[in-house]
N, C-alpha and C positions, 0 to 999 in steps of 0.2 A: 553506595549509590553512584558512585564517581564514573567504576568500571562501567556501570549497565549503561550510564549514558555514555561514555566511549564507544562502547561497544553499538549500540543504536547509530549515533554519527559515521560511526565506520562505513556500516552495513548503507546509511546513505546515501555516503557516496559512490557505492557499487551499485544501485539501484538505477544511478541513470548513465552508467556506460552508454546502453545499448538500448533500442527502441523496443517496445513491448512483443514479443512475438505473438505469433498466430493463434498457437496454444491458451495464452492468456486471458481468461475473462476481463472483459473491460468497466463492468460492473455487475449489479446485485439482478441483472435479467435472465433468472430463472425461467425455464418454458420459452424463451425464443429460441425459435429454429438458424439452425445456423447451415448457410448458404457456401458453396464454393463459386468460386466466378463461372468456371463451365455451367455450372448445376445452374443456379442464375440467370445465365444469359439463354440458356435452352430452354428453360419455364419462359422469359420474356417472347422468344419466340414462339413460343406454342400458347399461352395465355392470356398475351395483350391484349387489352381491348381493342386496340388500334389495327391488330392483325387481319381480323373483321373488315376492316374498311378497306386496306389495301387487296385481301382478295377478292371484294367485290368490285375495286376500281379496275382490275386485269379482266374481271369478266364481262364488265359493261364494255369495255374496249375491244373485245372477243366478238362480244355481241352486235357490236358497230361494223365490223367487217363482215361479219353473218350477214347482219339485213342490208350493206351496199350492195351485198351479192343477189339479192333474191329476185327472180324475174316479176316482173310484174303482172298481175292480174287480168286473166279476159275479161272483156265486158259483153254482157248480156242484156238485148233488149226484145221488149214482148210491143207488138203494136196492134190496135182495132180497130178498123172503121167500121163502119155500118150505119145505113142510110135506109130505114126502116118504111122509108114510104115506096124507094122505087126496088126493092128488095135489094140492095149490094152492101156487100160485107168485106171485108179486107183484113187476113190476118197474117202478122209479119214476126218473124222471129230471125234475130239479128245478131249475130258474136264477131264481136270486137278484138281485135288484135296488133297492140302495140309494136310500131316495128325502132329499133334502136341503128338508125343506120350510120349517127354518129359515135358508137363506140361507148356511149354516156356513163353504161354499167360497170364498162369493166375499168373506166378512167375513176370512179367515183368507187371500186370497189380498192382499186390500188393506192386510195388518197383514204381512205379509210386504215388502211394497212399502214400505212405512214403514220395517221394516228393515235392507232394503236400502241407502235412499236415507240412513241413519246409520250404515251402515258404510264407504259410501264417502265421507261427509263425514268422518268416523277416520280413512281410508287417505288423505286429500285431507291433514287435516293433519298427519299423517305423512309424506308426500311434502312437504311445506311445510317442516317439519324438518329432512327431511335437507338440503335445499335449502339454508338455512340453515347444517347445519352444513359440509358442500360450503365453499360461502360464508366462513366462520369459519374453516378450513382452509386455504383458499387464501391468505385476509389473514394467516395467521401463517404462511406459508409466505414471502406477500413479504414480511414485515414480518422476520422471521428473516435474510432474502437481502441486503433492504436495512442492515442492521444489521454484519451480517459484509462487506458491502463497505464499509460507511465505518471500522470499524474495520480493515480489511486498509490502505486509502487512509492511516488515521492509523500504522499501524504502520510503513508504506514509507518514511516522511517524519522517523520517530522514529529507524527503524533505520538511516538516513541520518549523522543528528546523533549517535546514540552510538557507530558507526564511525569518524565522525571526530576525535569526542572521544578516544576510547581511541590512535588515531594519534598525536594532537596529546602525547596523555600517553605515550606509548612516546617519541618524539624529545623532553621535558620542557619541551616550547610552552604545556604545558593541567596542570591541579592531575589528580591521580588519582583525588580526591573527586569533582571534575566529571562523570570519566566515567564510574568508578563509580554515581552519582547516574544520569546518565542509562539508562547499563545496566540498573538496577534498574527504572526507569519503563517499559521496551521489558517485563522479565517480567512486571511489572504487566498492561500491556495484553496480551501475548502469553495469561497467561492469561483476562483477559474474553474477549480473541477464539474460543480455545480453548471455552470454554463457550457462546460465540454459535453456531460453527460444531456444536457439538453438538445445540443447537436445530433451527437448520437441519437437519442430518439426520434429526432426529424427524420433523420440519413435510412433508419431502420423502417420505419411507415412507409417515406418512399420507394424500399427496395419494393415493399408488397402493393402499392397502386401500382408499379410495373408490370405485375407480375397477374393482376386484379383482382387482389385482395387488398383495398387502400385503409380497412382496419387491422389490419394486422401485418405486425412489423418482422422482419426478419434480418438476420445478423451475417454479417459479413465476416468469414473464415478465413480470409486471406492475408497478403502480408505485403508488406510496404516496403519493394524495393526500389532502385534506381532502375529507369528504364536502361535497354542499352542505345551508346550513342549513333545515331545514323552516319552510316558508309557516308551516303552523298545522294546528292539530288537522283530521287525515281520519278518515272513517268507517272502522269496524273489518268486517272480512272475516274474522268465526273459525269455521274449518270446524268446531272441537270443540263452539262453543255450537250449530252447525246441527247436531252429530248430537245434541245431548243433546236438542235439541227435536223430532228425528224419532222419538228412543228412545219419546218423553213420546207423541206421536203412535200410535206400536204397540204401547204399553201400554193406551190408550185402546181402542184396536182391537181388542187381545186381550179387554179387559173386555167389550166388546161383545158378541163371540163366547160367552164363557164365561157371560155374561146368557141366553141362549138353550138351555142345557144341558135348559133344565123341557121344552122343546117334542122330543117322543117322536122318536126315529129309526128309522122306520119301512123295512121290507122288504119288498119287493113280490114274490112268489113264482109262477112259471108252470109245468107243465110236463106231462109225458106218462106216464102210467101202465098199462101191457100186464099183464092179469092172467089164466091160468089154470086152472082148476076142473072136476076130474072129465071131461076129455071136451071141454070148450066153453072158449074165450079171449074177451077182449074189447079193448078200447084204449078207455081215457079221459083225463082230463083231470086238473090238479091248478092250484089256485088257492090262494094265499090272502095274508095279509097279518100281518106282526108286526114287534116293535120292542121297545126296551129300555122300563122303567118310570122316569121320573125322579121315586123316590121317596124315595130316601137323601138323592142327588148332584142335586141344580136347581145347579148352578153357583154359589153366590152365596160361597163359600168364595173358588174360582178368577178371579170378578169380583171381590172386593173387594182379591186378591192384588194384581193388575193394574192395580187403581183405584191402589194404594200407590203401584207403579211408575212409575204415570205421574205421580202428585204429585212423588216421588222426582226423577223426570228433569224437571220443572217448574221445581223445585227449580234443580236443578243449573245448567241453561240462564240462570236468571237469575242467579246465583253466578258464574260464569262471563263471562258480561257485564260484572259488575259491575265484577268482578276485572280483566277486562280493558282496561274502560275508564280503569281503574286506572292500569292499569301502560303502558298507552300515553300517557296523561299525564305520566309519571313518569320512563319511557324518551325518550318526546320533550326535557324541563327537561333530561336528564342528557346528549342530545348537543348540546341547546343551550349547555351550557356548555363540553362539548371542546370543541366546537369554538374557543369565545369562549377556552378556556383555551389552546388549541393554537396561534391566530392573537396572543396575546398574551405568549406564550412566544418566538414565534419573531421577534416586533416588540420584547421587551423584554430578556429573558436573552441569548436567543441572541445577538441582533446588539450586545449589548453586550459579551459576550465575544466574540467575530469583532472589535469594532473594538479592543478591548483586547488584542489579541493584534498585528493590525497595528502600535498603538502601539509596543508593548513590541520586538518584532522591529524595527522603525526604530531602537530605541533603542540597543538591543544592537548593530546596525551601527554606530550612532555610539561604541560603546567604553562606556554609558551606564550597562546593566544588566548582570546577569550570567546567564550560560547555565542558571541553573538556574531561576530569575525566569523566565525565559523558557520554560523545563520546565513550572514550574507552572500557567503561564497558559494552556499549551496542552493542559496536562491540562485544564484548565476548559472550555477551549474543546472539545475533544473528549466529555465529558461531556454539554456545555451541547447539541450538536449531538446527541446520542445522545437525548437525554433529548424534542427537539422531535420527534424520529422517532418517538420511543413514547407520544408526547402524540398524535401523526397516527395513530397506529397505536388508541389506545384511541377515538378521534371514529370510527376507520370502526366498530370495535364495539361501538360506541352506536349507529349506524346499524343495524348487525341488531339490536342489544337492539327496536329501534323498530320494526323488520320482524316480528323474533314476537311483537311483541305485539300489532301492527294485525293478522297474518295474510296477511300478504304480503311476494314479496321486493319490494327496491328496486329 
């Protein structure tokens, strides 16, 4: 019995070299579909429910500089008198026509344009977001997968050694405390695993509400590396400071327009007039010309509104920058150092527990230590292993931290 349990402790300790690869089932989920990140993130983009809204937000804004453009409608009027006692009748027909002689349309169609061109820099980083969060879902999807296989790997190896134990203590080869002792370390881990594997099925539901199928979970194929470390500070791409600075743009624009309220809007009136009288008809003509008084309202109310607005979004655009350039400095230092912490975790902790566990299993073959020595060290060793995974696992999201801040993915 002595060898088999050697032989199990061995095999433990090679269990948590290395992090669970991609290949590995991470548990008993049968029938999930398993996902590559390309594959993934090309269904989020074509599937989303959210995709829906952002192409309708680019067409309402399409449609906003459409109708700035459209000339406006003649007016048509029908008129009748008639005076039934001295026989006269009067029939008037009248067309109406709008003259723009302050420029109104085409100021109002290029501040429409400005509009536009800052809502779909909103919808840009709103697609850039969800991208992101796509992105941020998949990595706790692997990061969940890989987790629940190396504790499955350490469980296998554990439940080895306390089956044998409890053996050895039924024939009274092994103390009861031993196997006991061990026993109790199997529920230990049985419930992390337990709670890992719960993770997992969160991670897995979420890939498919991305995707919009929020009953049905799908499994992440991928593998949990270290990102690589950034050269150095790149230029920021933030759709949100391009729209505040197109906002600032069409509030300028409107001011413009709104400047121009003093200048009369004039109607240009033609039409044909058939009048008859006692006996005799005639056909003439109708002319004439009018328009509003800008004597209240000259605009300078609705211009200085607008003036506000566009300091406001002035404002913002460099706030925004500023902020940004912030925090892209800030996300950059902070995956500089997972990483340096993650590469120096798995060079200093880890591999010092992996060799200390080698040790101690040597030892124990030779008669040297005792099986619960040996217990503890590979709970360390299993910990120490768990814990390099989730140091790998926080560097890739310092990597998106660094992606929304620049404004792009990686």
């Amino acid at each position: 019995m002595l060898p088999r349990i050697t032989r199990a402790v061995a095999g433990f300790a090679m269990t948590m070299v290395v992090v669970a690869p991609a290949s590995t089932r991470a548990d008993d989920g049968a029938g999930v579909p398993a996902l590559d990140e390309a594959t993934f993130l090309q269904r989020v983009r074509e599937r989303s429910p959210r995709r829906a809204v952002f192409d309708e937000r680019r067409h309402a804004a399409d449609a906003a500089v459409a109708a700035a453009a459209v000339l406006p409608n003649p007016l048509v009027f029908y008129e009748r008198e008639d005076v039934a006692s001295i026989e006269n009748s009067q029939d008037v027909l009248r067309l109406g026509w709008q003259l723009d002689l302050a420029g109104r349309r085409g100021l109002a169609r290029n501040a429409a344009r400005a509009g536009a061109i800052a809502e779909r820099a909103s919808v840009d980083r709103d697609v850039l977001l969800l991208e992101l969060e796509a992105r941020t879902a998949y990595l706790d999807a692997v990061y969940a997968r890989a987790r629940v296989a190396q504790l499955e790997a350490a469980r296998t190896e554990l439940a080895t050694v306390a089956t044998a134990l409890a053996e050895r203590a039924r024939q009274g080869d092994a103390s009861s405390y031993d196997a006991e002792r061990a026993t109790l370390e199997l529920e230990v881990l049985d419930d992390e695993r337990a709670d890992a594997r719960r993770q997992l099925e969160v991670a897995r539901l979420r890939l498919g509400a991305l995707i919009g199928e929020p009953a049905r979970g799908f499994d992440a194929s991928g593998s949990l590396v270290l990102p690589v470390r950034p050269a150095g500070p790149s230029a920021l791409q933030r759709p949100d400071v391009d729209a505040a600075r197109a906002r600032a743009v069409q509030a300028t624009r409107e001011a413009t327009l709104a400047g121009r309220t003093w200048i009369p809007k004039l109607e240009l009136v033609v039409g044909v007039m058939a009048q008859a009288q006692q006996g005799s008809s005639g056909v003439g003509y109708v002319v004439g010309v009018g328009g509003d008084l800008p004597i209240f309202d000259r605009g300078a109310a609705a211009a200085a509104k607008h003036r506000a607005e566009a300091k406001r979004w002035e404002a913002e655009a460099r706030s925004l920058a500023t902020e940004a350039t912030g925090e892209a400095a800030q996300a950059r230092e902070v995956l500089v150092q997972r990483i340096a912490h993650a590469e120096g975790y798995a060079s200093g902790p880890a591999a010092r527990a992996l060799d200390l566990a080698r040790r101690v299993t040597l030892a124990y073959r030779e008669g040297d230590r005792p099986i619960l020595e040996l217990i503890d060290v590979h709970r360390t060793l299993r910990q120490t292993a768990v814990r390099a995974l989730e140091l790998v696992y926080e560097a890739r999201r310092a990597e998106l931290a660094l992606a929304r801040a620049q404004g792009r993915v990686p």
